[in-house]
C-alpha positions in Angstrom: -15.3 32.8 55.8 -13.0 30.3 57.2 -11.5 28.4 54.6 -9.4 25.6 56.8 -11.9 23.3 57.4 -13.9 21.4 54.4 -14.6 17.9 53.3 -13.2 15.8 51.0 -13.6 12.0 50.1 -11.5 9.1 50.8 -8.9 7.9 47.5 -9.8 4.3 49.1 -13.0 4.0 49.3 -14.9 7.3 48.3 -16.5 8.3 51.6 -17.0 11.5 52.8 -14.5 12.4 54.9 -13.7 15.7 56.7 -10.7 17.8 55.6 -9.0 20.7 56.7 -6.2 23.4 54.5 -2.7 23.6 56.3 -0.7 26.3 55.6 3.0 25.5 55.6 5.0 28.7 54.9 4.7 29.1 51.3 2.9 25.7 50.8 -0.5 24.9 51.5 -1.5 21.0 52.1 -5.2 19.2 51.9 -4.7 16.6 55.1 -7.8 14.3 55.4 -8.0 11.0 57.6 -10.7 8.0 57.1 -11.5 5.8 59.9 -10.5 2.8 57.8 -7.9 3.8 55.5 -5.5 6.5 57.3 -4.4 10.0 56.8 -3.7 11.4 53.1 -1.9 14.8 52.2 -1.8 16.2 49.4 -0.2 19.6 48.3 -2.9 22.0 46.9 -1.3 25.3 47.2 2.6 26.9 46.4 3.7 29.9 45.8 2.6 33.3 44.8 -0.1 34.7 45.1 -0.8 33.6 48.9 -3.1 31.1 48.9 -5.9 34.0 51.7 -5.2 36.1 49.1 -6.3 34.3 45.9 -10.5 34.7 45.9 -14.0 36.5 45.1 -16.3 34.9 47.3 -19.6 34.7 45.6 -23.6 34.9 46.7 -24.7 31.6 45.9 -27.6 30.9 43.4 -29.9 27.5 43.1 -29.5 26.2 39.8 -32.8 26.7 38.3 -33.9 23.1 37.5 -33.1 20.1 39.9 -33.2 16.0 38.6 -32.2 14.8 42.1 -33.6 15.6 45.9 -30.0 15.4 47.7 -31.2 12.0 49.6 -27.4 10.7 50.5 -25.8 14.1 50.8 -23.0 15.8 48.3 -21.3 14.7 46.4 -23.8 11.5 46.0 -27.0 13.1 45.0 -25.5 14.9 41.4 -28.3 16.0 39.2 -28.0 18.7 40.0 -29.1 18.5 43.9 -30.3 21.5 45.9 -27.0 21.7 47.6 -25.3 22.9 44.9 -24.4 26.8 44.5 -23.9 27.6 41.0 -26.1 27.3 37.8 -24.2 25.7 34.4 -21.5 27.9 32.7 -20.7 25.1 30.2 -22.4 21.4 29.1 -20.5 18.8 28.0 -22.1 15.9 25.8 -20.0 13.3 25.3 -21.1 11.7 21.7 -18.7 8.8 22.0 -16.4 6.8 24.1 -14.1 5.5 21.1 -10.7 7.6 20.4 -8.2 6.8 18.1 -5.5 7.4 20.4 -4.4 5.5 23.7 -2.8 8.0 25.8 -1.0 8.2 28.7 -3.6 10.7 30.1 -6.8 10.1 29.4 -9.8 11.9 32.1 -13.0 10.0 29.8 -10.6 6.6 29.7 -11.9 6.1 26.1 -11.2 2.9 24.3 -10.7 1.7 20.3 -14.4 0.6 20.0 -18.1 0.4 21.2 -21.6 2.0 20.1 -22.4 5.6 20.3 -25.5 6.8 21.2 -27.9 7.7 18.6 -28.4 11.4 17.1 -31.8 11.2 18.5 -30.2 10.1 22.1 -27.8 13.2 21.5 -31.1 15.3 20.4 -32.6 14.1 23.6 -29.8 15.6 25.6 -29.9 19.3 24.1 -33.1 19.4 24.8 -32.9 18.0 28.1 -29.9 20.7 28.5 -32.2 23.4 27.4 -34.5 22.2 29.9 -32.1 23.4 32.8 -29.8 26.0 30.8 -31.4 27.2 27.8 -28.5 30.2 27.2 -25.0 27.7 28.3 -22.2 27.0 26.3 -22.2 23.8 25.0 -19.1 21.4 24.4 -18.9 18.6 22.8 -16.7 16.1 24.2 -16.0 12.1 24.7 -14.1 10.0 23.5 -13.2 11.1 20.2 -16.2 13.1 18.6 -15.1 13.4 15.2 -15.0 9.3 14.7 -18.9 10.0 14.4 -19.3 10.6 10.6 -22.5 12.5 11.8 -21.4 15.2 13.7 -22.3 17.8 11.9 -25.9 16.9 12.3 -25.1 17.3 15.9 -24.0 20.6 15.4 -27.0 21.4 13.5 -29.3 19.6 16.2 -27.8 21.9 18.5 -27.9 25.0 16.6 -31.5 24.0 15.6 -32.7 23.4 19.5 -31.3 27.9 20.3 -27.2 27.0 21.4 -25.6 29.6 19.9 -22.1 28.7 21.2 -20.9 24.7 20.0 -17.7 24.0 20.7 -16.3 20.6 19.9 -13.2 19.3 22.2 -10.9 17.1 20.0 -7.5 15.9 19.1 -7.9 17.6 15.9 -6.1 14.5 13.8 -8.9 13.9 11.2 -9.6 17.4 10.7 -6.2 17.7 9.5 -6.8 15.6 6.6 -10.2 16.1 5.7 -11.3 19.4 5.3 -14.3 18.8 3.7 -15.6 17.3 7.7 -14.4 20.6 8.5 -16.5 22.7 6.3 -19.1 20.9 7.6 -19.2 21.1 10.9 -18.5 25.0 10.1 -22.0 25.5 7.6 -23.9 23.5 10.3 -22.9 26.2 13.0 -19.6 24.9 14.9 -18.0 27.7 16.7 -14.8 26.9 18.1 -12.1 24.5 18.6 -10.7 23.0 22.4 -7.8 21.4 20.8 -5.6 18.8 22.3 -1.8 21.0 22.1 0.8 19.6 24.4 3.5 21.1 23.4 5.7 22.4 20.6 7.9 19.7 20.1 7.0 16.2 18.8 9.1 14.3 21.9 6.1 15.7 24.4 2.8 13.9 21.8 5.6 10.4 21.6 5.5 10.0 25.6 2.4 11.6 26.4 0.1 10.8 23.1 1.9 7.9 21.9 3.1 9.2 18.6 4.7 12.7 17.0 1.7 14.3 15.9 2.4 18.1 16.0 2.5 18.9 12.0 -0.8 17.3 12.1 -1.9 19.6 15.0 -0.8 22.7 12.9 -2.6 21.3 10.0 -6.0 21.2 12.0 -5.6 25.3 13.0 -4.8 26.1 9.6 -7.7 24.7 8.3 -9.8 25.9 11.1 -8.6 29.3 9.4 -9.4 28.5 6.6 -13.2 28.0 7.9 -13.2 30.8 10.4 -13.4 28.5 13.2 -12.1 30.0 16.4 -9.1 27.7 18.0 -8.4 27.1 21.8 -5.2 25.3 22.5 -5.2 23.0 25.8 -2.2 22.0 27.0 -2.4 18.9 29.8 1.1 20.0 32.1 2.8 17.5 33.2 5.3 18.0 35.4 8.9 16.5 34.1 7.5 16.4 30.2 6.2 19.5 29.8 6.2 22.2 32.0 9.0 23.6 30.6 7.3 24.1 27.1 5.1 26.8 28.6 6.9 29.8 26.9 7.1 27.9 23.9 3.3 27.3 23.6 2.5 31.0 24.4 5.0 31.8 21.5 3.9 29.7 19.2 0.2 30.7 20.1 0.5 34.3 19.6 2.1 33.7 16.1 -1.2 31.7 14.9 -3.5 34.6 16.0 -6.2 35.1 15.6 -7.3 32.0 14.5 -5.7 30.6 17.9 -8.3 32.3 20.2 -6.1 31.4 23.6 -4.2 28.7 25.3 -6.3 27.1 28.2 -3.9 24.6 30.3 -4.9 22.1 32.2 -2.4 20.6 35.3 -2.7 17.2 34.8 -5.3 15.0 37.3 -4.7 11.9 38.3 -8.1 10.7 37.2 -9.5 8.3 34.7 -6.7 6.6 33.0 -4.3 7.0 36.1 -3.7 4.8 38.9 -2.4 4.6 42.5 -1.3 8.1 44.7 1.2 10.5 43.2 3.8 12.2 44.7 3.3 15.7 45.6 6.4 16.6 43.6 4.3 15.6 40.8 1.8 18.2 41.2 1.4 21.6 39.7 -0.4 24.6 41.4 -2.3 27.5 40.1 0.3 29.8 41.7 3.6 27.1 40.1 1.6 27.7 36.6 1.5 31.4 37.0 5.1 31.5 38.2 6.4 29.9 35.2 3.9 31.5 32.5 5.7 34.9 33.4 9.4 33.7 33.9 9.4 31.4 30.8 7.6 34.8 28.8 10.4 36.9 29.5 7.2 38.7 31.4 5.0 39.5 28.9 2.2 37.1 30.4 2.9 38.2 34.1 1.2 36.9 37.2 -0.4 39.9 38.1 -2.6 39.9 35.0 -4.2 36.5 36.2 -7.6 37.2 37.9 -9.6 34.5 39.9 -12.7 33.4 38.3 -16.3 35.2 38.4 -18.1 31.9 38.1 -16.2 28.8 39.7 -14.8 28.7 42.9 -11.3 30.4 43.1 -9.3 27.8 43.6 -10.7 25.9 40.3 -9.1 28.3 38.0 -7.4 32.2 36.7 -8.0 34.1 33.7 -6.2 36.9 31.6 -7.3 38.7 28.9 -5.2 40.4 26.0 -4.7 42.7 22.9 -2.5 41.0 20.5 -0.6 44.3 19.2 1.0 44.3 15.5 4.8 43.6 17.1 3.1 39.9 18.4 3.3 41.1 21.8 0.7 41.9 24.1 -1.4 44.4 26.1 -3.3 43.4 29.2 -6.9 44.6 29.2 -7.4 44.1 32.9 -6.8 45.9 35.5 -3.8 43.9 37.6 -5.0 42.1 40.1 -4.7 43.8 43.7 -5.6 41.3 46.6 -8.4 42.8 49.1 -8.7 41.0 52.4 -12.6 41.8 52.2 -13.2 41.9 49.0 -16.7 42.8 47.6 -19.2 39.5 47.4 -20.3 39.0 43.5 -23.7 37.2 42.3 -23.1 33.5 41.0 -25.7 34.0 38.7 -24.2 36.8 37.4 -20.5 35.5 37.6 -22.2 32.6 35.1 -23.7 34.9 32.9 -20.4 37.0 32.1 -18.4 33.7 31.7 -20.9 32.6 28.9 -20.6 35.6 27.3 -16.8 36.4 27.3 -16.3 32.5 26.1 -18.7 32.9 23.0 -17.5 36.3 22.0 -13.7 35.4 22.4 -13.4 31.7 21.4 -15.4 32.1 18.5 -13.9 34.1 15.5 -15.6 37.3 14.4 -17.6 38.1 11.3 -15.0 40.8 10.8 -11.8 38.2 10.9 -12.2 36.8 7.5 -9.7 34.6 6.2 -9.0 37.7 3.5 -9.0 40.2 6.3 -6.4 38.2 8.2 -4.4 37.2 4.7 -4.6 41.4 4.2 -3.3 42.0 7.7 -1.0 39.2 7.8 1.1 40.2 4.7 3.5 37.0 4.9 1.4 34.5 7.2 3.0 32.1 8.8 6.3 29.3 8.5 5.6 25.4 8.6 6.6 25.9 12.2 3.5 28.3 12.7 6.0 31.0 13.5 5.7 34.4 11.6 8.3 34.4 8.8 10.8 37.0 9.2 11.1 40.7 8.1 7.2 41.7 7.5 4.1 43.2 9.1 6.7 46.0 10.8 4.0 47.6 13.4 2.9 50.9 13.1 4.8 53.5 15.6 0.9 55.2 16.9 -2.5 53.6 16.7 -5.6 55.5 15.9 -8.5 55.4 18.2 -10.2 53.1 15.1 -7.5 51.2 14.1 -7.2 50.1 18.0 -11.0 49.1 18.2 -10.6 47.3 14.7 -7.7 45.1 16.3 -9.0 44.8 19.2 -12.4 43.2 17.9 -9.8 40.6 15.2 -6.7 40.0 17.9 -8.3 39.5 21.2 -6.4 37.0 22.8 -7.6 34.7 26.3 -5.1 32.9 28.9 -6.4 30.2 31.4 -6.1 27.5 33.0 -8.5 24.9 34.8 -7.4 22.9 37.9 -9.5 20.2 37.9 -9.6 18.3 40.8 -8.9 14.3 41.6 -9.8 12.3 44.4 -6.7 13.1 46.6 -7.6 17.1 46.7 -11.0 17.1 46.0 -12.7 19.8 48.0 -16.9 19.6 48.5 -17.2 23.5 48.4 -15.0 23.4 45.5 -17.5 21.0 44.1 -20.7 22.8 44.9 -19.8 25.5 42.9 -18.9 24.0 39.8 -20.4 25.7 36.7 -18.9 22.7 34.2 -21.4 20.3 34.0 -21.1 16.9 32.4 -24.9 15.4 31.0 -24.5 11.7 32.0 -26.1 9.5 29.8 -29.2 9.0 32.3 -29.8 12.9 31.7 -28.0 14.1 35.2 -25.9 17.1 35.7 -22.5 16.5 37.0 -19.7 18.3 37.7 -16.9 17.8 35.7 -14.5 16.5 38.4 -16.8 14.3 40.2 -17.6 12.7 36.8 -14.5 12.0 36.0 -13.3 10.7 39.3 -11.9 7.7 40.0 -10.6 6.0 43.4 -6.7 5.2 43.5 -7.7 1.3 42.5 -9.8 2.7 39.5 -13.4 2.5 40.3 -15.7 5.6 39.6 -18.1 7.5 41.5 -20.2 8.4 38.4 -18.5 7.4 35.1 -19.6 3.9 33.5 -22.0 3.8 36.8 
């Protein structure tokens, strides 16, 4: 498959536009050129592992419901259209557009006020989710979600309509302080946690958030602990604020397992709340990412752990998976990855399928990771800096076969990282096999990037629309 030539859309004025991949020694660039508003470049690639290298090509599948006939041609038609190669992984609903933050960063935009839809709006779109992807993940997203008092009857709508997986994406602040919201959302099914983490020291939340905010963030993981809610820490990387807090993260994530379930980070995108064209040297690749995840662990996380992804395109994202082991270091449990230049063609469908699964089973905390289990394990828990306190839980020198399988079911541990894409390397095959779907208010399926995307003067191509 030649992967050179491809179409993109024009930062100007959103047109289709043809695009091809140039591969510059170590570099790979996006180069596109509209008719009206000139050539664009954008860097898309650097680093190791080569760029031909990096991919599992996948049989494509029809998503089994479509709300739109493809009349104007991708990426126009979303709904999803017949065009599109990939059934939904994950569905976000976003409950709200208010936050009570204004950051820097912001994909969704979100303001101080406005009116939420209804619970029976929300009901509507579970069901209409159900509809097309009656065993997905579900996320729930916005805004803000827990400014709605009523979340939990979300969670319970959910729960109620057959989603056995709810995770709620969220800054964490008022679930810091109110633990009885917590408890809540837990008895009316919540699963997990995608928590807002920037960094480990409270300079990164003052530029990027707009205020220190990191005992807070510690707060919200304890208490999700204390409810057996699973945590996911997302990171936005920016380059020249954070990216040299990537060790510290990993660090500070291992010491808060298992109630921290992984890190997922996300390079930033210059989407949403972000205006005009960046400068290359303000990007950060998948293979940059990997690259400093092993030098800044001392090479515990190393590159060759990272695998492509079974259910998005390759170039969206990479994936390792780990055994927390009583010293706080880890144990890859995959195989390292080997490049093929013809590797074996995978099913989408089934791609999808084993991405649902692995995210419920290892975001989620397990019936046997009690808050006493963990307190039995964990003989002296954690400092206020979430570190482990000196001088306990010495590791034993030789595991039995059970002991293994017991640790292995309470200390799995995920890394990730999304790539999402803006509308200076947006890619249409990328697109076409999104599996993270956005339900727009209308009831539409949209992938996540296109939802989100924004022209380099602002305007959307399907947000507020």
């Amino acid at each position: 498959m030649d992967r050179t030539l491809t179409e993109s859309l024009c930062p100007s004025c959103l047109n289709r536009i043809p695009a091809r991949r140039v591969l510059q020694g170590s570099e790979v660039y996006l180069e596109k050129t509209c008719p009206e508003h000139g050539r664009f470049r954008t860097r898309i690639w650097k680093g190791q592992p080569e760029f031909e290298d990096w991919r599992l090509p996948k049989i494509p599948v029809l998503p089994p419901v479509l709300y739109h006939k493809g009349e104007k041609g991708c990426p126009f038609d979303c709904g999803l259209c017949p065009d599109h190669r990939q059934r939904s992984c994950t569905i976000l609903l976003e409950v709200t557009q208010r936050c009570d933050l204004s950051c820097a960063v912001c994909y969704a935009d979100s303001r101080a006020d406005g009116d939420d839809p209804t619970l029976e709006v929300v009901a509507g779109w579970f069901q209409r989710a159900k509809e097309v992807a009656s065993n997905c993940n579900i996320q729930l997203s916005g805004g803000e979600p827990t400014l709605r008092d009523d979340l939990p009857d979300i969670v319970a709508e959910g729960r109620r309509l057959g989603f056995e997986f709810i995770q709620l994406n969220t800054n964490g602040l008022r679930l810091a302080r109110d633990r009885a919201y917590l408890t809540a959302l837990k008895q009316t099914g919540l699963s997990s946690l995608f928590l807002q983490f920037d960094g480990t020291d409270d300079s990164i939340y003052c530029r990027l958030r707009g205020r220190p905010m990191l005992r807070e963030k510690l707060e919200a993981i304890a208490a999700c602990g204390e409810n057996d809610i699973g945590v996911v820490l997302v990171p936005t990387l920016v380059p020249g604020l954070n990216v040299d807090n990537i060790g510290a993260i990993l660090e500070m994530a291992l010491t808060l397992s298992p109630v921290v379930r992984g890190v997922h980070f996300q390079p930033i995108s210059y989407f949403g709340r972000f205006k005009g064209q960046p400068v290359n040297e303000r990007r950060l690749t998948l293979p940059e990412l990997m690259s400093a995840i092993e030098t800044q662990s001392q090479g515990l996380f190393k590159t060759d752990h990272l695998r492509p992804p079974g259910c998005e395109n390759a170039l969206c994202s990479f994936h390792g998976h780990y055994l927390v082991k009583s010293d706080g270091t880890v144990q890859s449990l995959q195989k390292d990855w080997e490049p093929e230049r013809d590797p074996p063609w995978i099913e989408a469908d089934q791609g999808a399928a084993r991405a649902i699964t692995f995210v419920a089973r290892q975001w989620a905390i397990t019936p046997l990771e009690s808050a006493e289990s963990r307190n039995q394990e964990n003989c002296c828990g954690t400092g206020e800096n979430g570190k482990a306190k000196p001088g306990c839980c010495s590791p034993p020198d030789l595991m039995s076969l059970d002991e293994f399988f017991d640790r292995a079911r309470q200390h799995l541990f995920s890394l990730s990282a999304m790539a999402f894409q803006d509308v200076w390397n947006i890619t249409l095959d990328r697109v076409r096999d999104c599996c993270i779907h956005v339900l727009s208010p209308k009831g539409f399926l949209i992938p996540f990037c296109l939802y989100n995307l924004t022209s380099q003067d602002g305007r959307p191509l399907y947000r507020s629309r």
